[in-house]
N, CA, C and O of each residue as an XYZ file, in Angstrom:
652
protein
N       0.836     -1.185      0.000
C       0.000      0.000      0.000
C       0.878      1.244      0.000
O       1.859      1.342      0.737
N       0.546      2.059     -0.732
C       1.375      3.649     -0.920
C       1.110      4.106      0.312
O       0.040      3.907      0.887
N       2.387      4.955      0.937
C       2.455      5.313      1.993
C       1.877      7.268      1.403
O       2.371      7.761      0.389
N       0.848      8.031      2.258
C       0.306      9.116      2.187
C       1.544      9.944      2.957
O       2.184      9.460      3.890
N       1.698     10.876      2.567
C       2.552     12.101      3.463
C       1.651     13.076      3.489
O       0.816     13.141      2.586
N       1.668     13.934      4.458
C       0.882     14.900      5.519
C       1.935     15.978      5.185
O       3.063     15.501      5.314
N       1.947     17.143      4.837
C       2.532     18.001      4.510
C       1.417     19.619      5.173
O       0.292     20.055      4.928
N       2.569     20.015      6.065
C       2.154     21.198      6.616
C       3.059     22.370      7.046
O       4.269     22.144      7.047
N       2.647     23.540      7.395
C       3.301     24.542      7.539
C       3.068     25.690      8.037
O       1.957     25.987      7.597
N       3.613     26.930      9.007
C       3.171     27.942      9.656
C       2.274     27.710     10.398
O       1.214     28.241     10.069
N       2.255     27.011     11.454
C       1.036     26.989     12.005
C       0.735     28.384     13.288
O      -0.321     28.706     13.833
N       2.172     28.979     13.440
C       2.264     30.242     14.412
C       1.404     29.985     15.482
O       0.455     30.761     15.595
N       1.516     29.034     16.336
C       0.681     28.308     17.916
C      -0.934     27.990     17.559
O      -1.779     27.459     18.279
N      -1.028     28.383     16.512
C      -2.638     28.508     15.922
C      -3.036     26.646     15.764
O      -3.218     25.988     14.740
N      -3.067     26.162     17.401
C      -2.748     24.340     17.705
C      -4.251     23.918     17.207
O      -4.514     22.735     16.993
N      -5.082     24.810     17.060
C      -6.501     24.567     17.175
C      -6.804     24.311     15.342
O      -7.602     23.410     15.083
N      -6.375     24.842     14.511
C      -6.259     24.947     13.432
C      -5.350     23.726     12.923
O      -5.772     22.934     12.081
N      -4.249     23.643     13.414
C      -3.410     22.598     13.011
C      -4.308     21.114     13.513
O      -4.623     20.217     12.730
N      -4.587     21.130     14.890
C      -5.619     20.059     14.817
C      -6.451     19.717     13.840
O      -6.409     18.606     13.312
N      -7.429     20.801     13.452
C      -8.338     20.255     12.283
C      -7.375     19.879     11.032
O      -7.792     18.869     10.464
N      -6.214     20.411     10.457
C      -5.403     20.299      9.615
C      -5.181     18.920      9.562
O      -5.500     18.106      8.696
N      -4.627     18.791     10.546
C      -4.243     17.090     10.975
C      -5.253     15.913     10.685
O      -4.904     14.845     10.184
N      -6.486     16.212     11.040
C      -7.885     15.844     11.074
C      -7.894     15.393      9.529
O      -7.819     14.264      9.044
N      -7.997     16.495      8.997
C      -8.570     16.596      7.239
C      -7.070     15.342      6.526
O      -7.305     14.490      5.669
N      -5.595     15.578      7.180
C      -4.595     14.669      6.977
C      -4.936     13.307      6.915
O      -4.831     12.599      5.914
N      -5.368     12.947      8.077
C      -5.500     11.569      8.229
C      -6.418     11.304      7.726
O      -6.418     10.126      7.370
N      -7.496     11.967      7.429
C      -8.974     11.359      6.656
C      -8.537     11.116      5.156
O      -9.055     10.204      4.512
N      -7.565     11.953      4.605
C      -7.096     11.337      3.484
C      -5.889     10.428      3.479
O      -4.939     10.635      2.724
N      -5.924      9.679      4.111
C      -5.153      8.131      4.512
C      -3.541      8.971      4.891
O      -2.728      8.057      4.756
N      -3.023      9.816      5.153
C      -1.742     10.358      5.787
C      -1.065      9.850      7.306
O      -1.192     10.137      8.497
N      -0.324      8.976      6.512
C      -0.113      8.029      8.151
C       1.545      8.452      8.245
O       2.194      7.580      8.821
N       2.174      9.371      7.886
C       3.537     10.379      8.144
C       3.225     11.600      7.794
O       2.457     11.899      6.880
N       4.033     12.632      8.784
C       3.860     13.780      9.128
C       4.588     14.791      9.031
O       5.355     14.805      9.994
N       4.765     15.745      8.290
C       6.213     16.509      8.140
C       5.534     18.013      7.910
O       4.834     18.450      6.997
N       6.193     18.795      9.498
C       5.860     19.895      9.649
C       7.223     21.159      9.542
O       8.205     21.218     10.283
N       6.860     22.143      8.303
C       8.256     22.855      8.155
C       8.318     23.801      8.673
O       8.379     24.736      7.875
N       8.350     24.309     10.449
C       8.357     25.461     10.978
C       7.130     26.156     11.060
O       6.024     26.035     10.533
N       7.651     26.918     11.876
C       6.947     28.381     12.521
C       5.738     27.693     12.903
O       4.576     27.738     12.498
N       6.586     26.785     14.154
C       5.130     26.137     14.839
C       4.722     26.801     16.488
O       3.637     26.671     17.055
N       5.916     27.509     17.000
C       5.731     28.569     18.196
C       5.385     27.995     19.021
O       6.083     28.363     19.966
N       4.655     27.204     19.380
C       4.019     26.661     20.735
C       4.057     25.192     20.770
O       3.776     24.418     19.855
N       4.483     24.902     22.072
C       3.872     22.927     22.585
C       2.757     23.229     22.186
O       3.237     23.823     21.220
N       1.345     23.406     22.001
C       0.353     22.933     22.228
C       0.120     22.608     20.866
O      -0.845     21.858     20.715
N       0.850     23.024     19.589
C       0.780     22.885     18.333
C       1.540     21.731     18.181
O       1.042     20.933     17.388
N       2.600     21.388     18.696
C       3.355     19.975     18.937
C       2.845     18.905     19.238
O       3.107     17.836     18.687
N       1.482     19.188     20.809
C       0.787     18.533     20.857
C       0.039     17.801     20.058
O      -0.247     16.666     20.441
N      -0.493     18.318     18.656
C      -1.213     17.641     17.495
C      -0.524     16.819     16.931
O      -1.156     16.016     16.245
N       0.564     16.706     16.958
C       1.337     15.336     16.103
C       2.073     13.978     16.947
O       2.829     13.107     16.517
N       1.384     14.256     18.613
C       2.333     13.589     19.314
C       1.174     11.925     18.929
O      -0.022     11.692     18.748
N       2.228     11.297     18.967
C       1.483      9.553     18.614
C       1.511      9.289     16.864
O       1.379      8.154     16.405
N       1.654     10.202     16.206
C       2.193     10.130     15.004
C       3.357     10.244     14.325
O       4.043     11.197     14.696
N       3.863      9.497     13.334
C       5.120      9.867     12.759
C       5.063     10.532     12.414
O       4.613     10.603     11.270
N       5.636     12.049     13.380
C       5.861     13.364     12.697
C       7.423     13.523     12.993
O       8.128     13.149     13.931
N       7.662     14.183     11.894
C       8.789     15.046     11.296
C       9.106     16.641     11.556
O       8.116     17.322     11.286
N      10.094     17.313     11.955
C       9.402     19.300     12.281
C      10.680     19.920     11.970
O      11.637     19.398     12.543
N      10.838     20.527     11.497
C      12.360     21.412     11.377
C      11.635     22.637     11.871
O      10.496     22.778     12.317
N      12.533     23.406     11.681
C      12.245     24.715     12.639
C      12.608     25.886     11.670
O      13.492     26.020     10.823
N      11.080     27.081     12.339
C      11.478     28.449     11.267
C      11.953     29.461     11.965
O      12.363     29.484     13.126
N      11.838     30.619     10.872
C      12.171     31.876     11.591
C      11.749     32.381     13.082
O      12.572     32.738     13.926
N      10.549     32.357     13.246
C       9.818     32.304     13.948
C       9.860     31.299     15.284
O       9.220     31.615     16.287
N      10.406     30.449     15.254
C      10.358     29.188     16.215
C      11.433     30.176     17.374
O      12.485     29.548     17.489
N      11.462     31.053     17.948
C      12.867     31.668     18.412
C      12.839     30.677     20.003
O      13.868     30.541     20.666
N      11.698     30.152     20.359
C      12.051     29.425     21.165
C      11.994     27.795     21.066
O      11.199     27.082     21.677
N      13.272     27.251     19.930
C      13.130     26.346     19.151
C      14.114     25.165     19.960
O      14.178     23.994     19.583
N      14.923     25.767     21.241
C      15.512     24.537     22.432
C      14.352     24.128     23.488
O      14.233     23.245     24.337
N      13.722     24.978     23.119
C      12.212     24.573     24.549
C      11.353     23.340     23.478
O      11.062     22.178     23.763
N      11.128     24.031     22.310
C      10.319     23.393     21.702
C      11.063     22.004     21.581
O      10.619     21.033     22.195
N      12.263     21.897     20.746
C      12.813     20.548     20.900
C      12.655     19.559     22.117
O      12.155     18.440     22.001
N      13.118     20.069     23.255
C      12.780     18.953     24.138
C      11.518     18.369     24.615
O      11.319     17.236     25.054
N      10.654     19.404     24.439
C       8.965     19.208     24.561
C       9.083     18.003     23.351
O       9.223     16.843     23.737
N       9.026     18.282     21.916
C       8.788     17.800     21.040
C       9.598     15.959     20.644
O       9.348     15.034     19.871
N      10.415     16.200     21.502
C      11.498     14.689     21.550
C      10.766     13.778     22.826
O      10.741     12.548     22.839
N      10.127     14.742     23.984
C       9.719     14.062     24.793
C       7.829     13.191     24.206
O       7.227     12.238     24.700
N       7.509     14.003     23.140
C       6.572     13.541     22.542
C       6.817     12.469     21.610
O       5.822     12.044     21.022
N       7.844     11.984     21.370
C       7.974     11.235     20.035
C       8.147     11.946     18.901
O       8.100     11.289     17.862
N       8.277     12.751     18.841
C       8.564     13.602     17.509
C       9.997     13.809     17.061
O      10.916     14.338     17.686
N       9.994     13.184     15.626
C      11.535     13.444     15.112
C      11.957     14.734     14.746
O      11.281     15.242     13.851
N      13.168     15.610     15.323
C      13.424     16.990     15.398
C      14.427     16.897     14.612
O      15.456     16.275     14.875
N      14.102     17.772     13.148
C      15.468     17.601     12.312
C      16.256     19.367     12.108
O      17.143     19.746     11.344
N      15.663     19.920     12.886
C      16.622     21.473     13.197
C      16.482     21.998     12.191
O      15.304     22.109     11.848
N      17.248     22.413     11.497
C      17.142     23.514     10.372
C      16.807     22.582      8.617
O      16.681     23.232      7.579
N      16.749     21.537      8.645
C      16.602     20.684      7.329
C      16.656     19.150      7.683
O      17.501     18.613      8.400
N      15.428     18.450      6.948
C      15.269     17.314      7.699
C      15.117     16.376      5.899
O      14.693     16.966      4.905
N      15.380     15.514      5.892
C      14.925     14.206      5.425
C      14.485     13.043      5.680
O      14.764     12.428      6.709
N      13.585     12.527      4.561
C      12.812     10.870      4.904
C      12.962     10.077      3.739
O      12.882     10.705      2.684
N      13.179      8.742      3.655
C      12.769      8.370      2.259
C      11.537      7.366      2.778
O      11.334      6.639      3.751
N      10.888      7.727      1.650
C       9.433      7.496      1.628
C       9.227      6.169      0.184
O       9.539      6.415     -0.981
N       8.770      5.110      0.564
C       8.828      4.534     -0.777
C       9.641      4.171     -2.014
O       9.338      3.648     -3.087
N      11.060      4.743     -1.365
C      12.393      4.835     -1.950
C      12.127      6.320     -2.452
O      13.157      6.684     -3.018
N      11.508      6.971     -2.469
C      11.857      8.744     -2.723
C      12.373      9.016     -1.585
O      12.127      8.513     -0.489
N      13.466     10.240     -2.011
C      13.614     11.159     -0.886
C      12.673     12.536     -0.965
O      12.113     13.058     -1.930
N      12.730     12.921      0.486
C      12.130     14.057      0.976
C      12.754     14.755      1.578
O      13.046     14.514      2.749
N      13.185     15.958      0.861
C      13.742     16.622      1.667
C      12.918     17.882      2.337
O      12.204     18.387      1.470
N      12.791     18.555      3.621
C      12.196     19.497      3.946
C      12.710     20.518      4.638
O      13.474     20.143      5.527
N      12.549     21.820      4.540
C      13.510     22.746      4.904
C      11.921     24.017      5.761
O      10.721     23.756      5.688
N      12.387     24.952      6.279
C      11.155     26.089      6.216
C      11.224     26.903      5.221
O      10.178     27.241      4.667
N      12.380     27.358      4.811
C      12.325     27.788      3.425
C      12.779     29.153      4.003
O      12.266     30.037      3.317
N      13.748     29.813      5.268
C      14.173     30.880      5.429
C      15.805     31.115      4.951
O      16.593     32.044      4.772
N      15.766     29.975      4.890
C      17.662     29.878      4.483
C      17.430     29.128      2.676
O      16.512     28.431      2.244
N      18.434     29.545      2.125
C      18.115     28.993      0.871
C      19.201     28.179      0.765
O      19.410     27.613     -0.308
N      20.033     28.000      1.829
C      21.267     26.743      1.522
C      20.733     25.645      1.299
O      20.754     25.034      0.231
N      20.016     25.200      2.697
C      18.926     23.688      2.375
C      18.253     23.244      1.305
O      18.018     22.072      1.012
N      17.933     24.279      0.696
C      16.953     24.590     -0.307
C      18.070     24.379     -1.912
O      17.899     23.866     -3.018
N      18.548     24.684     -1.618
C      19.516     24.260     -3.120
C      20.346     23.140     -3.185
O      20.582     22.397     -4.138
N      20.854     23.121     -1.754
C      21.754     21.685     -1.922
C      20.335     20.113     -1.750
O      20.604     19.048     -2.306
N      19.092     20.251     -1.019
C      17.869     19.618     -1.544
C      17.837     19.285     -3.408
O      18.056     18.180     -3.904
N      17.601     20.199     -3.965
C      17.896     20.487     -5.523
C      19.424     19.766     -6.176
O      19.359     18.866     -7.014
N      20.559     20.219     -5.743
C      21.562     19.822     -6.321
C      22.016     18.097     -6.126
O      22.720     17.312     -6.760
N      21.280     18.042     -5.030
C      21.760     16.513     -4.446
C      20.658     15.580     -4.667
O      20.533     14.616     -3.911
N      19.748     15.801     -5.752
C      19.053     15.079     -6.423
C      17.784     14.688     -5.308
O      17.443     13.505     -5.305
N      17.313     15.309     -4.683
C      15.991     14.924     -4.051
C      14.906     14.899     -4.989
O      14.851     15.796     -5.830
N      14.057     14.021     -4.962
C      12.869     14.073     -5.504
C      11.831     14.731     -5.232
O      10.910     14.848     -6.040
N      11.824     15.396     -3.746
C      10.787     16.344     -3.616
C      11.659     16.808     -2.466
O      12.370     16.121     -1.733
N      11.360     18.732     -2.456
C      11.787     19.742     -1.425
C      10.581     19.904     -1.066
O       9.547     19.928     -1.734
N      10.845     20.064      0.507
C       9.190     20.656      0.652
C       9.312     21.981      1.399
O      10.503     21.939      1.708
N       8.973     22.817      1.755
C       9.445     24.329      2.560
C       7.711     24.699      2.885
O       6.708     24.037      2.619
N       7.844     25.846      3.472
C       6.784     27.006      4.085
C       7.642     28.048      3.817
O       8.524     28.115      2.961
N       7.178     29.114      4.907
C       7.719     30.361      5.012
C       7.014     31.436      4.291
O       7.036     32.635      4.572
N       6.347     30.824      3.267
C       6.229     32.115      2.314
C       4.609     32.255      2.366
O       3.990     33.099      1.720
N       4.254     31.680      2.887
C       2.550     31.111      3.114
C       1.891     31.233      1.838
O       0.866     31.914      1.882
N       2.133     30.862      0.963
C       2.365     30.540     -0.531
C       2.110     28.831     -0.876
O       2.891     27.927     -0.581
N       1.010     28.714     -1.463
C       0.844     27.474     -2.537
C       2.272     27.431     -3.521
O       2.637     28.420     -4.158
N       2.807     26.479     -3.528
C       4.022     26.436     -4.703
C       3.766     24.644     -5.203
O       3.540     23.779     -4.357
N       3.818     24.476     -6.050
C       4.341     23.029     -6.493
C       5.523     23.138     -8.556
O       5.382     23.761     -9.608
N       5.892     22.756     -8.348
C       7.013     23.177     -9.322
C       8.006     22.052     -8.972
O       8.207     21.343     -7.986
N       8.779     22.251    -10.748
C       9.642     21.044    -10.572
C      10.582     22.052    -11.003
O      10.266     22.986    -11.741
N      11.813     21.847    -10.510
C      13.210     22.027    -10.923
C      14.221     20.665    -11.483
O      14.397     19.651    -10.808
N      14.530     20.787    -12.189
C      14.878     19.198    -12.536
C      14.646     18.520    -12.256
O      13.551     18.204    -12.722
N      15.125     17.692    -11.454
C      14.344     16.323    -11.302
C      14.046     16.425     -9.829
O      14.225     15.415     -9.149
N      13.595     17.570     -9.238
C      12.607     17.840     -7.940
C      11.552     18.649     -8.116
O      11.429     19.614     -8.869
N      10.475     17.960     -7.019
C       9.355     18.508     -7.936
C       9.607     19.607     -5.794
O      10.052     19.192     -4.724
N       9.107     20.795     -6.165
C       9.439     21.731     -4.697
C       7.720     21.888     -4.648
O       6.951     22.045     -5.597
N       7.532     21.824     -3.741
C       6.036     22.162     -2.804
C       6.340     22.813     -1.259
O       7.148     22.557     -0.366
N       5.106     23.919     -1.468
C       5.010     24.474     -0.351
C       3.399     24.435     -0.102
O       2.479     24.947     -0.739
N       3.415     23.663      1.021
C       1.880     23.050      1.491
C       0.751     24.435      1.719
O      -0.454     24.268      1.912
N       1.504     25.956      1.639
C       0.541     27.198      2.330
C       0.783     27.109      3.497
O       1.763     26.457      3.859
N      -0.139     27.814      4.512
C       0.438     27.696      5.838
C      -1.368     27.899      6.402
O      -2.437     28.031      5.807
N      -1.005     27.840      7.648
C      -2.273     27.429      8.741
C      -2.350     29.341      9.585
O      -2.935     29.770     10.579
N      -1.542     29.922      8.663
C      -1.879     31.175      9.443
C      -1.274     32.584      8.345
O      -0.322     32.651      7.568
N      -2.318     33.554      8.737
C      -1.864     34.747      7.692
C      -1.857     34.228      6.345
O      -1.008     34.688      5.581
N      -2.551     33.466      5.979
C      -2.969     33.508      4.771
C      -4.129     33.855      3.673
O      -4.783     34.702      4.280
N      -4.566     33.734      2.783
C      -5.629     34.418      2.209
C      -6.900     32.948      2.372
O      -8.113     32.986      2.576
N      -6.142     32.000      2.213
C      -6.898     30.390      3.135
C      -5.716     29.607      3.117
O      -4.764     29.549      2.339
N      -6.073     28.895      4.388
C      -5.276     28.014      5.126
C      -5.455     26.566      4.525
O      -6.574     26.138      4.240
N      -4.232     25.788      4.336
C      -3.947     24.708      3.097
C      -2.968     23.713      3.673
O      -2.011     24.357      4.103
N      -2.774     22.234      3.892
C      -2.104     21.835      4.140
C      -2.128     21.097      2.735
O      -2.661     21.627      1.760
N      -1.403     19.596      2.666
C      -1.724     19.280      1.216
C      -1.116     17.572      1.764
O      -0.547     17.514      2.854
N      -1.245     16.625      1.157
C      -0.858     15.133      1.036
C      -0.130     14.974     -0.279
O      -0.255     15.732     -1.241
N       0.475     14.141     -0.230
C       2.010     13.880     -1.070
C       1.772     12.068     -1.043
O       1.628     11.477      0.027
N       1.764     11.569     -1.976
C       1.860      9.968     -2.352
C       3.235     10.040     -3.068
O       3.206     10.320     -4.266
N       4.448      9.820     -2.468
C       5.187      9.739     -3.300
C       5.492      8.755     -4.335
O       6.063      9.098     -5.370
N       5.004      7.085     -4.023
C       5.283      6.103     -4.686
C       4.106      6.274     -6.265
O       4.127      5.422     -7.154
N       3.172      7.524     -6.315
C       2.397      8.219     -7.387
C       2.631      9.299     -7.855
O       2.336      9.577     -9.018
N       3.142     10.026     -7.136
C       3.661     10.914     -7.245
C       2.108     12.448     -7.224
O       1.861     13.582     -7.635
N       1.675     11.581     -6.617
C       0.200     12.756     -5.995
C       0.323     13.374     -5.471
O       1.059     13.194     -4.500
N      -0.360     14.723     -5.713
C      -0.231     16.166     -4.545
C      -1.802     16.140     -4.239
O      -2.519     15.787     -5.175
N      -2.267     16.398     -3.311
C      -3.385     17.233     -3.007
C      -3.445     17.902     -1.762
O      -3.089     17.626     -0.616
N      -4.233     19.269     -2.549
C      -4.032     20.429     -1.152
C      -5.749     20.559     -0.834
O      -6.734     20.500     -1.571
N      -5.566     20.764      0.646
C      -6.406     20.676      1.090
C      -7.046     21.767      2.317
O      -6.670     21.682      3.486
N      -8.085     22.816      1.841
C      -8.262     23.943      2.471
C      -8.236     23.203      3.812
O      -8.393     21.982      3.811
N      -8.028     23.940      5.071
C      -8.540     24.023      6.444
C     -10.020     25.046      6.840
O     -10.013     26.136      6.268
N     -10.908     24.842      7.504
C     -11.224     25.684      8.172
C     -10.657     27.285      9.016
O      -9.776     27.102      9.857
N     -11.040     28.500      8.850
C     -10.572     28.882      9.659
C     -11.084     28.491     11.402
O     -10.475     28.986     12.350
């Protein structure tokens, strides 16, 4: 069975929102979790604890040693400033998208998919042989979007949130 990826972003402590986010995730079969920053608060951490989630950290995260140990004591894999998974034999690479080092050496080192936030921006685009997605974000946006990723199909779908 194709493994679903859960793709999210900015949630800025807004835990109540990311919950339903999560919600709408798993209803479309998303059984891994990869969150790219500017998540600000435990209680937004709280939504992914018991799931294979994934979290690098954004601009915004400024209290991102509190959050780590909260987030390790949850089960949550903490990959700091740029994280990877391989999924189905793809790689994934995920960054927040404030530094553009991650973001190119993702690209140069042949990942099959970058994933970022930051820009609270819908993106899906390929650069050679990576296709880059940015899921939108769960806050300050014009609507709030997380999106699912099948990599072994190579499926995107984005998926409004509630405000």
């Amino acid at each position: 069975m194709a493994t679903v990826v859960g793709l999210l972003s900015d949630s800025h402590s807004r835990w109540e929102r990311t919950k339903r986010a999560i919600e709408a995730l798993r209803a479309r079969g998303a059984t891994t979790f990869v969150h790219c920053g500017d998540i600000e608060d435990d209680l937004v951490l709280d939504q992914l604890a018991g799931l294979d989630s994934h979290v690098v950290w954004g601009n915004c995260d400024w209290n991102s040693r509190s959050l780590e140990r909260y987030a390790r004591d949850l089960g949550i894999a903490v990959h700091g400033e740029a994280g990877e998974i391989s999924v189905d034999g793809r790689r994934i690479v995920f960054t927040h998208g404030h530094e553009i080092a991650p973001m190119r050496a993702a690209v140069s080192g042949g990942a099959q998919y970058l994933v970022h936030g930051h820009t609270h921006e819908l993106r899906d685009e390929r650069v050679g042989g990576t296709r880059i997605i940015n899921p939108g974000a769960l806050h300050r946006a014009p609507r709030f979007t997380v999106a699912t990723l099948v990599p072994s199909t190579d499926a995107l779908e984005v998926l409004e949130v509630a405000s």
